[in-house]
N, C-alpha and C positions, 0 to 999 in steps of 0.2 A: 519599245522605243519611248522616249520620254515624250509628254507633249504640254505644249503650251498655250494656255486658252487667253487670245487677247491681240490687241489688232498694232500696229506696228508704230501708229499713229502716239501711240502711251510711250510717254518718258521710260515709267515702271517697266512694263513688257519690254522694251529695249533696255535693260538692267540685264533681264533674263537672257534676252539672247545674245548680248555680248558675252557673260560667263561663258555659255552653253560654246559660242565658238572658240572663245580664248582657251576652253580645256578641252576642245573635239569631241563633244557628248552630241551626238547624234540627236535630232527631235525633230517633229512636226509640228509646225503654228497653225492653230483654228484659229479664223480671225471673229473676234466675237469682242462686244464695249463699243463704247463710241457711235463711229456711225452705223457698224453691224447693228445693234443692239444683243440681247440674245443674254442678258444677265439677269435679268427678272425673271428666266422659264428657272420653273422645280428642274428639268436636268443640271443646269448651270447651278441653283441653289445646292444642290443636293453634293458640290464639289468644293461650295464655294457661298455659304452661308452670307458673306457681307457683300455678293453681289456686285463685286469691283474685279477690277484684270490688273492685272496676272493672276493665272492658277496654272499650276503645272499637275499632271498626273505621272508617275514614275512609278510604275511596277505594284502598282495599288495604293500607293499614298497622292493623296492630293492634297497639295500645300497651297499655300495666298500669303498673300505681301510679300511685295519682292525684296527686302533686305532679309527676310527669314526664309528665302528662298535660295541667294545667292548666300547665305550661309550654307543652307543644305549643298549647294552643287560643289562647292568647293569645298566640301566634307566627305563627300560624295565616293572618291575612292581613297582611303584613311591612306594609302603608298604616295599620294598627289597632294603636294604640299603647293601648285603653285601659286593658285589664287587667296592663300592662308599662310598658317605659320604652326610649326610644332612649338614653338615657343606661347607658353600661356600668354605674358607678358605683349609679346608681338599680338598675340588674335586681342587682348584687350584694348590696344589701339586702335584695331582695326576696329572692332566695336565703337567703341568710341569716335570716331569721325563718320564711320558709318549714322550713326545714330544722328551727331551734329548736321548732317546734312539733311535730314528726314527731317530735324524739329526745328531747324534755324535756316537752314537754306534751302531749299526746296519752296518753302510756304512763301521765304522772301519772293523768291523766284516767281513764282505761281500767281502771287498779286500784281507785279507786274506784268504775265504774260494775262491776266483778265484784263486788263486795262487796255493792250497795245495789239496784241493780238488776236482775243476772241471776241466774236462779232457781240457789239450791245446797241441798245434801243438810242444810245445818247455817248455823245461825242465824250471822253475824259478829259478834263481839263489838265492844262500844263501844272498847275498846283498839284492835282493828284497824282500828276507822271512821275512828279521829281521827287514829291513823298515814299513814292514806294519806290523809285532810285534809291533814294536817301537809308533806307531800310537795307539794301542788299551790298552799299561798296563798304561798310566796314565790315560785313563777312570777307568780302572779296580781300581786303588788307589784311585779315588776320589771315588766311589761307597765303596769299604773297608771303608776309613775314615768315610762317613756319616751311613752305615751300623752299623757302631761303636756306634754310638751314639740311635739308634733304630732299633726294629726288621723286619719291613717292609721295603721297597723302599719311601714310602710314608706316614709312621708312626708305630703305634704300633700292627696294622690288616692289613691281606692278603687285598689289590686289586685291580682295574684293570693292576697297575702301575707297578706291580710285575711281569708280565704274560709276555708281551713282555722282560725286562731285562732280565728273566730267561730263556725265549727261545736264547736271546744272546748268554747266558751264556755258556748256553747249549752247545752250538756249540762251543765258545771257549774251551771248556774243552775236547771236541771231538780230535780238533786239539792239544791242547796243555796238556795231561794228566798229564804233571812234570811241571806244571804250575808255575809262583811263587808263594808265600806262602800269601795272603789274609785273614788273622783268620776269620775278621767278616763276608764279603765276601761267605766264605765256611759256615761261620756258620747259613745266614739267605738260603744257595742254600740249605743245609742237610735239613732245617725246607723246603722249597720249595720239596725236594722229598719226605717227609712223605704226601705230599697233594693228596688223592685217583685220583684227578682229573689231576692230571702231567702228568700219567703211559698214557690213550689213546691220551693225548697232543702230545705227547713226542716219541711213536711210535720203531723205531729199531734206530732211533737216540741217544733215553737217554744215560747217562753215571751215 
């Protein structure tokens, strides 16, 4: 059975275990990062050289980094097209926004959630708040605009490309509930929370 070393708490690790439910792959979660610790023992190295979570173990391979992860599972059975595409063409989009959210959104993300959310020695000032605001709504507007135009991240079906922007999302909307106003944006997140498999993603986080 596949397992997944990393604790629930990580954006990443809930990458993994949304795929893992949306295609019924069977796995066990060790909870390990974060508050566990358990990433600096030589076991953990010895799976997972940079010491960060996600790692999965599958049948003797142990992979890290969860978007070359969520590649593997949804390659996983070559007959299961659902979270991919036999189309070259299609998996290169899905790369591609995969990727745009790792180097553009995510990091926007992340600097706001230091600021607002994790504990520091000294208060943020509103100057700093709305800097790193100001960093993440023209992502948010290009993804609105091309949203606009089709219902997935990556065309007219859920997948993989979808899972990480929506765990962004997510977290934006944590921080910012009076958001500004995104129609297509909100309209393909609404289809994203009817997905059975979001609820155990998503955790006391969801919104």
């Amino acid at each position: 059975m596949l397992t997944i070393w990393g604790h629930q708490g990580s954006p990443n690790v809930r990458k993994v275990i949304w795929a893992c439910e949306e295609l019924g792959v069977p796995y066990v979660r060790k909870d390990i990062g974060g508050p566990f610790g358990g990433t600096d023992t030589p076991d953990y190295l010895a799976r997972n050289p940079n010491g960060r979570v996600p790692t999965i173990e599958d049948d003797g391979l142990a992979l890290w980094e969860s978007h070359a992860i969520l590649r593997y599972l949804a390659a996983r059975n070559p007959g299961d097209k659902r979270l991919t595409s036999a189309d070259v063409r299609v998996r290169a989009t899905i790369d591609q926004w995969m990727d745009w959210q790792c180097a553009h959104l995510a990091p926007a993300i992340r600097a706001l959630v230091v600021l607002v959310i994790k504990p520091r020695s000294t208060v943020p000032s509103a100057e700093e708040i709305e800097a790193a605001r100001s960093e993440i709504i023209p992502l948010l507007r290009l993804m609105d605009r091309e949203l606009g135009r089709r219902d997935y991240i990556a065309g007219e079906t859920f997948t993989i490309a979808d899972i990480p922007v929506a765990i962004s999302y997510n977290i934006w909307k944590i921080m910012e509930p009076a958001c500004a106003d995104f129609p297509a944006l909100e309209a393909w997140y609404l289809r994203i929370n009817q997905r059975a498999a979001f609820s155990p993603m998503s955790g006391q986080r969801r919104v």
